[in-house]
C-alpha positions in Angstrom: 96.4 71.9 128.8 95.3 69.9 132.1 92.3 68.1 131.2 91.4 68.6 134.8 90.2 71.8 136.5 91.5 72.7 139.2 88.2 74.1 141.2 87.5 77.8 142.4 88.2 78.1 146.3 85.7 78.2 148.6 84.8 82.0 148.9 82.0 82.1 151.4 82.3 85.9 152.3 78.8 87.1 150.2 76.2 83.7 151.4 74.2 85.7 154.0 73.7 88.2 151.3 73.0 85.6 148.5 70.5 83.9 150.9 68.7 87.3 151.4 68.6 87.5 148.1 66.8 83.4 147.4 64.8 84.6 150.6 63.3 87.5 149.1 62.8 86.4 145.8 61.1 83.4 147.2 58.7 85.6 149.3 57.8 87.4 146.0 56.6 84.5 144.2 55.1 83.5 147.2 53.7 86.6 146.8 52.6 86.5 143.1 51.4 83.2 143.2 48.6 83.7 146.0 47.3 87.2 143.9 46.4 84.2 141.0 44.4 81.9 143.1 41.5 84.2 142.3 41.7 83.7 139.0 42.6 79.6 139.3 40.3 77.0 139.0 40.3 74.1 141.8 42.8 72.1 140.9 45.3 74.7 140.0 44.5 76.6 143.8 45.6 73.5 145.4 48.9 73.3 143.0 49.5 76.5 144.1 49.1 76.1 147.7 51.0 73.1 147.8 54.2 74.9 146.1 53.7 77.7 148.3 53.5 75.5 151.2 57.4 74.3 149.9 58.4 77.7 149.4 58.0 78.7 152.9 59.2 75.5 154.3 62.6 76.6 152.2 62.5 79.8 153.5 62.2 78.7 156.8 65.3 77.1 156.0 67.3 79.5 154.4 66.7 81.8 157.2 68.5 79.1 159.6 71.2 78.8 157.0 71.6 82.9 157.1 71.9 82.4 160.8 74.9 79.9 161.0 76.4 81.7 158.1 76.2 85.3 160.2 77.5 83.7 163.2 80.2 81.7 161.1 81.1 85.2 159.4 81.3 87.2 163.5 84.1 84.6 164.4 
């Protein structure tokens, strides 16, 4: 036996749907993060909003990498 792998190809015909996917669960824990702030003390609000802040900076993202992968799959 090779001790070398030879690697999986490049199948890139399910990203936009796997992106959807990140994006959505993303926007949940968005979500489910902000319903805890009521229940967080100061500290742990500004955690929060700072993670959340990252979170839709990814999303923001991801959504441009769901473009370029729609466009990539209509040619």
């Amino acid at each position: 036996m090779s001790k070398y792998h030879k690697p999986n190809p490049d199948d890139r015909s399910d990203n936009v749907e796997k992106l959807q996917a990140i994006v959505h669960n993303t926007l949940e824990n968005i979500e489910a993060a902000e319903e805890t702030l009521a229940f967080s003390g100061q500290e742990e609000k500004a955690k929060i909003q700072a993670k959340n802040k990252r979170r839709k900076e990814a999303v923001e993202g991801l959504r441009e990498e769901i473009k370029d992968e729609a466009s990539d799959r209509k040619q």
